[in-house]
C-alpha positions as CSV (number, residue, x, y, z in Angstrom):
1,X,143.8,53.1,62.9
2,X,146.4,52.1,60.2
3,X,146.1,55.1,58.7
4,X,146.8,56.8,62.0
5,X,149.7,54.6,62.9
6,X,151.4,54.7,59.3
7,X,151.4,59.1,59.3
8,X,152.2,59.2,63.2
9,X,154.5,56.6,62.5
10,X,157.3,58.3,60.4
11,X,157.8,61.7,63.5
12,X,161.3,61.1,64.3
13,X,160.5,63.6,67.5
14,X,162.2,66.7,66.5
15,X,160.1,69.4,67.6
16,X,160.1,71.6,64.4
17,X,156.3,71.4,64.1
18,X,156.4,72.8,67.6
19,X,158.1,75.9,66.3
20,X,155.1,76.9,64.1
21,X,152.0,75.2,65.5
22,X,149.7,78.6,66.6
23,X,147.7,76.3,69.0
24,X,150.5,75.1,71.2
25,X,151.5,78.4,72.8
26,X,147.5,79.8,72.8
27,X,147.3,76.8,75.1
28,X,150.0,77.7,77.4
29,X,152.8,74.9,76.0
30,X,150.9,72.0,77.2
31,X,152.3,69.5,75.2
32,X,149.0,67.6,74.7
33,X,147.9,70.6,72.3
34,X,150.7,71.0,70.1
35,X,151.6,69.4,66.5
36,X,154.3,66.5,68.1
37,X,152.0,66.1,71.2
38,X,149.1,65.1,68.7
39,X,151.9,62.6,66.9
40,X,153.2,61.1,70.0
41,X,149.3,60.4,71.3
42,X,148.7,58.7,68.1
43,X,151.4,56.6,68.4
44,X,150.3,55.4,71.4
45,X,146.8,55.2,70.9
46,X,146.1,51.9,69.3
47,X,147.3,50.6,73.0
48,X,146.1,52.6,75.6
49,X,142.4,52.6,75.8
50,X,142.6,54.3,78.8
51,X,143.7,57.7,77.0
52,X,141.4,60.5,76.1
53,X,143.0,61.7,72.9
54,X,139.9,64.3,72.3
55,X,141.4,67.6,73.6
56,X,144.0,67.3,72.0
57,X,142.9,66.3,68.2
58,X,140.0,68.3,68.2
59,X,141.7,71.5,69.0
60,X,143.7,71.0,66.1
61,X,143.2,73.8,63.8
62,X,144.2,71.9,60.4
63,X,146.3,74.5,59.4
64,X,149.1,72.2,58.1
65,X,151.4,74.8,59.0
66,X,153.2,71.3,60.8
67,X,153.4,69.9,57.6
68,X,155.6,72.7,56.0
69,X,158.7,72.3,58.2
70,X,158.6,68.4,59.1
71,X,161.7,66.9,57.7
72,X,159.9,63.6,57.7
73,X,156.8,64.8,55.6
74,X,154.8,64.0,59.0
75,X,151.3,66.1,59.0
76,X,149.8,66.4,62.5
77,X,146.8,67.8,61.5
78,X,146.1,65.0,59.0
79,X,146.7,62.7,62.2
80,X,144.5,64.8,64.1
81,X,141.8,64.4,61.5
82,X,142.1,60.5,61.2
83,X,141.9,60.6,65.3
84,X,138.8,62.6,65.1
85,X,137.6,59.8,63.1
86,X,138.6,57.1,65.2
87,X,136.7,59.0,68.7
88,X,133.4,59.7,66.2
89,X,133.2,56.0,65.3
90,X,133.9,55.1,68.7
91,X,130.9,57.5,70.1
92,X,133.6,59.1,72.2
93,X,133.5,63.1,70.1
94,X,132.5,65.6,72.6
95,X,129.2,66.5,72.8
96,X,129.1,70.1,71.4
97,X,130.4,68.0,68.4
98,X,127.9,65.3,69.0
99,X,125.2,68.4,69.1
100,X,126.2,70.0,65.9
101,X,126.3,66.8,64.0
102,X,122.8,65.8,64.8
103,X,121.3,69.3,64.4
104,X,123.2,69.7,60.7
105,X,121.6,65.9,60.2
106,X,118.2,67.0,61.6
107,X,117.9,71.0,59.8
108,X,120.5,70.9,57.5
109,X,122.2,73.5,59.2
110,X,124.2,73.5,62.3
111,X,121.6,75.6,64.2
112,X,118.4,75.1,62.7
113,X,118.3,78.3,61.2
114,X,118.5,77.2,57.3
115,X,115.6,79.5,56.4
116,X,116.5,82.7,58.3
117,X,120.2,82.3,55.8
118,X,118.2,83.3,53.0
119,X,117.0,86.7,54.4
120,X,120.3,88.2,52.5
121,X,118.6,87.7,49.6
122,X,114.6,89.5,50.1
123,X,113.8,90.9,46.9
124,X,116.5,89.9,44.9
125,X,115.9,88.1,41.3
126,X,118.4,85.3,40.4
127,X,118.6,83.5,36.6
128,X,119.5,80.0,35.7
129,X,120.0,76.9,37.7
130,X,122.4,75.7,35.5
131,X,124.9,77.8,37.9
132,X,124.4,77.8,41.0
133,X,125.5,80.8,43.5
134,X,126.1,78.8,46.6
135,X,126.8,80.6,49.8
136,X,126.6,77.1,52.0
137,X,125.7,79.5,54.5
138,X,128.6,80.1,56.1
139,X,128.6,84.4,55.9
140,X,125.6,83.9,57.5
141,X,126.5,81.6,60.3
142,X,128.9,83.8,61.6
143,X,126.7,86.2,62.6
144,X,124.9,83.0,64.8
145,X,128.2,81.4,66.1
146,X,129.2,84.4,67.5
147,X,126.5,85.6,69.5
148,X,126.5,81.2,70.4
149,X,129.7,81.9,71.8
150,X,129.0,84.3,73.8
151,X,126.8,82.0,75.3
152,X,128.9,79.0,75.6
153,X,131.4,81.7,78.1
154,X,128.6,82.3,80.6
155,X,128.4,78.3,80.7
156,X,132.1,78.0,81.4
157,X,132.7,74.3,82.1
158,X,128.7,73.7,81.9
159,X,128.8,74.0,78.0
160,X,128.7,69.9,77.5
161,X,126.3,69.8,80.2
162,X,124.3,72.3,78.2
163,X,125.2,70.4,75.0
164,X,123.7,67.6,76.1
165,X,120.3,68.8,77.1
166,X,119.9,70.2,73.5
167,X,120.5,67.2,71.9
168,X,117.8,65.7,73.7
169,X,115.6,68.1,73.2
170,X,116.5,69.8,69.7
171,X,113.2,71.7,69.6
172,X,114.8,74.4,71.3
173,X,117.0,74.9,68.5
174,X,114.5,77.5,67.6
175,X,115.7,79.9,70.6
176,X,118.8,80.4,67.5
177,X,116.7,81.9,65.0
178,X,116.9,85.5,66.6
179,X,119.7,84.9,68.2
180,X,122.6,86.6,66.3
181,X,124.8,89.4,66.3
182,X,122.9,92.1,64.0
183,X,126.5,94.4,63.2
184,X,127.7,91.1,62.0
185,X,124.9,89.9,60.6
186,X,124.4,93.1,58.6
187,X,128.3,93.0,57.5
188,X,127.8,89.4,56.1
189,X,124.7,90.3,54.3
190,X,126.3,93.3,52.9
191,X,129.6,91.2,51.8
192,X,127.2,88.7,50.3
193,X,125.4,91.3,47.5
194,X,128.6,92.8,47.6
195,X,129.9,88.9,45.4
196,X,126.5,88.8,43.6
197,X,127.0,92.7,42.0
198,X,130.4,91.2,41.1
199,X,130.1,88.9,39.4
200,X,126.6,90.3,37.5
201,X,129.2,92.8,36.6
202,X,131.0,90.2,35.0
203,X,127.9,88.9,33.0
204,X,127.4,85.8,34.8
205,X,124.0,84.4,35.5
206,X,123.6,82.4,38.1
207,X,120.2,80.8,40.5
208,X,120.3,80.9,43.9
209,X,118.3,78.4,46.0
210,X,117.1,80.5,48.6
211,X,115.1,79.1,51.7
212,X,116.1,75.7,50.4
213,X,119.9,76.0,50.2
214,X,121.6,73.5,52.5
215,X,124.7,73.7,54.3
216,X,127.8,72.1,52.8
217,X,128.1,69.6,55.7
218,X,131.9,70.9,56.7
219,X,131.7,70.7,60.7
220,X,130.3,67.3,59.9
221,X,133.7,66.1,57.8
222,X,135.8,68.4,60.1
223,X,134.6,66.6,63.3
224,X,135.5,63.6,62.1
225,X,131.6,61.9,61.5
226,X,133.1,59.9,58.6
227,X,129.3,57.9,58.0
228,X,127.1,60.8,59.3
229,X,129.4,62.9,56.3
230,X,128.8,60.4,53.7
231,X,125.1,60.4,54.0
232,X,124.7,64.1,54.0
233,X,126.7,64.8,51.0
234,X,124.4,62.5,49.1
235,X,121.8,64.4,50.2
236,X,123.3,67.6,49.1
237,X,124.5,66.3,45.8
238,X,120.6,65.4,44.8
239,X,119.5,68.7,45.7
240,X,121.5,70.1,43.6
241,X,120.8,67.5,40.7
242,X,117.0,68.0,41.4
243,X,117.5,71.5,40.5
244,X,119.3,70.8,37.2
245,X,122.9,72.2,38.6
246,X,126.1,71.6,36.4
247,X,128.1,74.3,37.4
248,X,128.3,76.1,41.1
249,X,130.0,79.1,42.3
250,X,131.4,78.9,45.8
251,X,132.4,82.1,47.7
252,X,134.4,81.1,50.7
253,X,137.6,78.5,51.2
254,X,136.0,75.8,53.4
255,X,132.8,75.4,50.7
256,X,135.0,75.2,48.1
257,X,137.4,73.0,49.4
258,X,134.7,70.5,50.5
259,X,132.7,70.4,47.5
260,X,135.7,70.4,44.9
261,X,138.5,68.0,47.0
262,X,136.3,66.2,49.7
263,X,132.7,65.4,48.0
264,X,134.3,63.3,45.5
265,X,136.1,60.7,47.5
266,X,132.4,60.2,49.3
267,X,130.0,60.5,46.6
268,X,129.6,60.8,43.0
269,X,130.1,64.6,42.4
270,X,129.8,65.4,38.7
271,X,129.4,69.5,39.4
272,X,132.1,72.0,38.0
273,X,133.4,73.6,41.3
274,X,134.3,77.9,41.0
275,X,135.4,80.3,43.1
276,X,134.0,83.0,42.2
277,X,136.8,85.1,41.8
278,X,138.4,82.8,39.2
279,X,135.0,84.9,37.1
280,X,135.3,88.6,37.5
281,X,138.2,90.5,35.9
282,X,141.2,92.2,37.2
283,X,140.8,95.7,39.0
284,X,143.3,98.3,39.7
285,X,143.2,98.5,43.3
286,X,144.6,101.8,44.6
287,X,145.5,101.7,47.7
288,X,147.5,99.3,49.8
289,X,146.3,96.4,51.9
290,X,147.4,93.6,54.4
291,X,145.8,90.1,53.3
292,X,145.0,87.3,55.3
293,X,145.3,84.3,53.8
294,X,142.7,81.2,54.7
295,X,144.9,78.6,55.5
296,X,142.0,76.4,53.2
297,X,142.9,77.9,50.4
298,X,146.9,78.1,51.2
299,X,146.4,74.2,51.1
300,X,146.1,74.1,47.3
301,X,147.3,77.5,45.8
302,X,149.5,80.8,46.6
303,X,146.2,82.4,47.9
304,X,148.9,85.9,47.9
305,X,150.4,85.2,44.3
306,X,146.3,84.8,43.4
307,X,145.2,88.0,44.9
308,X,148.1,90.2,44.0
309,X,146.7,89.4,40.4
310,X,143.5,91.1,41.4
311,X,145.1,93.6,43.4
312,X,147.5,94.0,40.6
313,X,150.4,93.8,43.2
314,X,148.7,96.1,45.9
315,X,149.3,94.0,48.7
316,X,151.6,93.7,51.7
317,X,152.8,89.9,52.3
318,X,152.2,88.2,55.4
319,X,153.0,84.8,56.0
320,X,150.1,81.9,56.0
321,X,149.1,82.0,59.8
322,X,145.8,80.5,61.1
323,X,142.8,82.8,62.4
324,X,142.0,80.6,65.0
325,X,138.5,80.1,63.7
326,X,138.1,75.8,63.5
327,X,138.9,76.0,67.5
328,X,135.7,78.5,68.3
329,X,133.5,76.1,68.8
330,X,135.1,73.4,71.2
331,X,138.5,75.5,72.3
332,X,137.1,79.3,72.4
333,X,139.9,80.2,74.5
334,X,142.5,78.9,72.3
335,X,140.7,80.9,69.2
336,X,141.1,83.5,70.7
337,X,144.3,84.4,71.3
338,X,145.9,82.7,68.3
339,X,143.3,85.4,66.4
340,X,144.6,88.2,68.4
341,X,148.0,87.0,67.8
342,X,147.1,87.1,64.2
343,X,145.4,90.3,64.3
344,X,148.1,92.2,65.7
345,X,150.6,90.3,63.5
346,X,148.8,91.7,60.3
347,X,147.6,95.3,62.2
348,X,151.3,95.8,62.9
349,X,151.4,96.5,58.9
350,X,149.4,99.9,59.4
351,X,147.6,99.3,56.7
352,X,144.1,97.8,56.2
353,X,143.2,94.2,56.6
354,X,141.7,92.0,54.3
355,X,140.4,88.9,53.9
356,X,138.4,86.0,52.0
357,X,137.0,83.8,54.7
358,X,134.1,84.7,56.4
359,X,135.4,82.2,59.3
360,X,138.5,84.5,59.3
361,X,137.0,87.9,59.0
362,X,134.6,86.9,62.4
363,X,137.8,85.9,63.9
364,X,139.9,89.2,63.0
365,X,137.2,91.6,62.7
366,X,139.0,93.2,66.5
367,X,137.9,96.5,64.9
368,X,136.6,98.2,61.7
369,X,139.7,98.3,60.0
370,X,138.6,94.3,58.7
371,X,136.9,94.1,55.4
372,X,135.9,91.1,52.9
373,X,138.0,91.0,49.9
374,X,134.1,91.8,48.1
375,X,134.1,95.3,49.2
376,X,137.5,96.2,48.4
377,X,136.9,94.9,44.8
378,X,133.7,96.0,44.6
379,X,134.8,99.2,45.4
380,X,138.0,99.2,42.6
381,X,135.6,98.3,39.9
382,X,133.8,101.2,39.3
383,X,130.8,103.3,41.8
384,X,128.0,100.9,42.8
C-alpha cells in the first residue's frame, strides 16, 4: 500500500497520460479505465474499502505508454500492477484470475494442457542441456486462448459464474486439450521450427524439454499473485537446474522479460537469459515491412533500432502502440478494439505486417497479411 500511495502520489492531475492510454477510449472514456483514473483510484484506495478498484487495474494493459509523457515521472500501469497485488492478497482478483492462477499452480500451465505444447516438436532431435530452447509455451497457448475466448463471448456476463465452477472442479480442464484453433495452432507450430532452423543455422545447439517444459508463470506475476509467483518460479528455477541448464534461449518478449528482469528479484536465478535473435546473423531482407513492436520489449530497448539491424533498415516505423493482448482474457472487448485500432494503424502502411510476439501476432493476425518476424528471416536467409 506504500508503494501504491508513494507512485500515485506524485500525479499532479494533468491528463496527458489520458492522451495516449489505448484502453481509455476502447472503453468508451469511462474514466475508471484510463491511466489518471487508475492514479486517482489509488489515491484513494487506502481509505475507501468500499471501492472495487478491480476493473479498473486489471484492464490495464502495462504498456507504460503513460509513463512516457507524465511530466511528473508518474506510471499508471506500475500503480495498476501494485493494485493488482493489493486485490490478490486481499482474495478480492476476479475469478477468471483466481481460475488461471490455480490451474498454472495445479498443471503448470494455465489450461492444463502442458503436454499437448510439446506436439510442435514430434520427431525432432535436440542437443545439449547446457542451452536450453525455451518456448514457455506461449506460441502454443495462443492457439488455446483463442478458441477459450470464443467461449468466454457465448457466456457473456456468465464468464465468472463459469470461472467459478472450474475452479471447483479443475478436472474438467481436460475439455482444453482439443480445444484450440487448428489455423492457429498450425501457424504457431510452424513459427516455432521456423526459430529452431534459425538458429541451427547459426550453429547453436541447444535441448529442448519437451512434454516436461513448464510455463514461465507470467499471468501469475501479471495478475498480481505476488506469493503464488514466488513459489512457482522456484519451481521452475529447479527444473531447469535439475536438467543441468546454464544458459536458455527465450523466443518471445513476456518470457524473456520475466525470466531475465522479474525471476531475480523473487528467486535465486543464476541462468544467462537470450533472445534468440541476439544469436543468428544479419540478413538482407528485401522487401519492405511494417513492425510491430511488443510493448515488453519497448520497455528495455529500441525494439525498431534492434530489428532494422536485422532487417538492415527494411522497415517502416510505427510508433510503440499496444496490441491489446494482456486485456483478452478479463476485458475481451477492450482487446479488441485497441487491436483493431492497432491493426489498421499499421495496415494503413500498405505494406506487410510483422511482428515478434506471439501475444501480438494472435491479436493482429485480422488477416493473412500478419507474419512472425521467424518467417520473414527465415525466408531472407537462404531456401529452407
Amino acid at each position: 500500500m506504500q508503494d501504491l500511495i508513494a507512485e500515485a502520489g506524485k500525479c499532479i492531475n494533468c491528463g496527458f497520460c489520458e492522451s495516449v492510454c489505448p484502453t481509455l477510449p476502447a472503453a468508451d472514456f469511462v474514466s475508471s479505465k484510463g491511466a489518471r483514473g487508475r492514479v486517482d483510484i489509488a489515491k484513494f484506495l487506502y481509505r475507501y474499502d468500499e471501492i472495487d478498484p478491480s476493473p479498473s487495474f486489471y484492464s490495464c494493459v502495462d504498456c507504460y505508454a503513460c509513463l512516457s509523457v507524465c511530466p511528473a515521472g508518474v506510471n499508471a500501469g506500475k500503480v495498476s500492477e501494485i493494485g493488482r497485488m493489493i486485490l490478490a492478497k486481499n482474495g478480492k482478483a476476479p475469478e477468471i484470475a483466481k481460475m488461471i492462477v490455480e490451474f498454472t499452480m495445479r498443471f503448470r500451465n494455465p489450461l492444463g494442457v502442458r503436454e499437448r505444447c510439446a506436439d510442435w516438436a514430434s520427431g525432432m532431435e535436440f542437443g545439449s542441456m547446457e542451452t536450453l530452447f525455451y518456448t514457455g509455451n506461449m506460441y502454443q497457448l495462443m492457439a488455446y486462448l483463442r478458441k477459450f475466448g470464443k467461449i468466454r463471448r457465448i457466456f457473456g456476463h456468465y464468464d465468472e459464474s463459469l470461472a467459478s465452477f472450474m475452479r471447483r472442479h479443475p478436472s474438467f480442464t481436460v475439455m482444453f486439450r482439443d480445444l484450440y484453433d487448428r489455423d492457429m495452432m498450425e501457424r504457431m507450430n510452424r513459427y516455432l521450427r521456423n526459430i529452431v532452423e534459425l538458429l541451427r543455422r547459426n550453429g547453436i545447439d541447444f535441448g529442448y524439454l519437451g512434454k516436461e517444459e513448464p510455463y514461465p508463470g507470467t499471468f501469475i506475476y501479471d495478475l498480481g499473485f505476488e506469493r503464488e509467483f514466488r513459489e512457482y518460479a522456484e519451481y521452475v528455477s529447479e527444473i531447469f537446474r535439475s536438467h543441468g541448464v546454464r544458459r536458455i534461449i527465450t523466443i518471445d518478449p513476456h518470457t524473456y522479460e520475466i525470466l531475465k528482469y522479474i525471476y531475480p528479484k523473487y528467486v535465486d536465478f543464476e541462468f544467462e537469459v537470450v533472445y534468440y535473435m541476439d544469436l543468428i546473423e544479419t540478413v538482407k531482407v528485401p522487401d519492405r515491412y511494417a513492425v510491430h513492436a511488443p510493448c515488453h520489449f519497448s520497455r528495455y530497448f529500441d525494439f525498431n533500432g534492434y530489428v532494422s539491424k536485422v532487417f538492415d533498415v527494411n522497415i517502416e516505423e510505427n510508433p510503440t502502440r499496444c496490441c491489446g493482448g494482456p486485456d483478452e482474457l478479463l476485458f475481451p472487448e477492450i482487446s479488441d478494439r485497441i487491436s483493431l485500432r492497432r491493426f489498421e494503424e499499421l495496415k494503413s502502411s500498405g505494406l506487410p505486417i510483422v511482428t515478434a510476439c506471439p501475444i501480438c501476432y494472435a491479436n493482429l493476425a485480422k488477416d493473412d497479411s500478419v507474419i512472425d518476424i521467424s518467417e520473414v528471416l527465415l525466408r531472407s536467409s537462404g531456401s529452407r
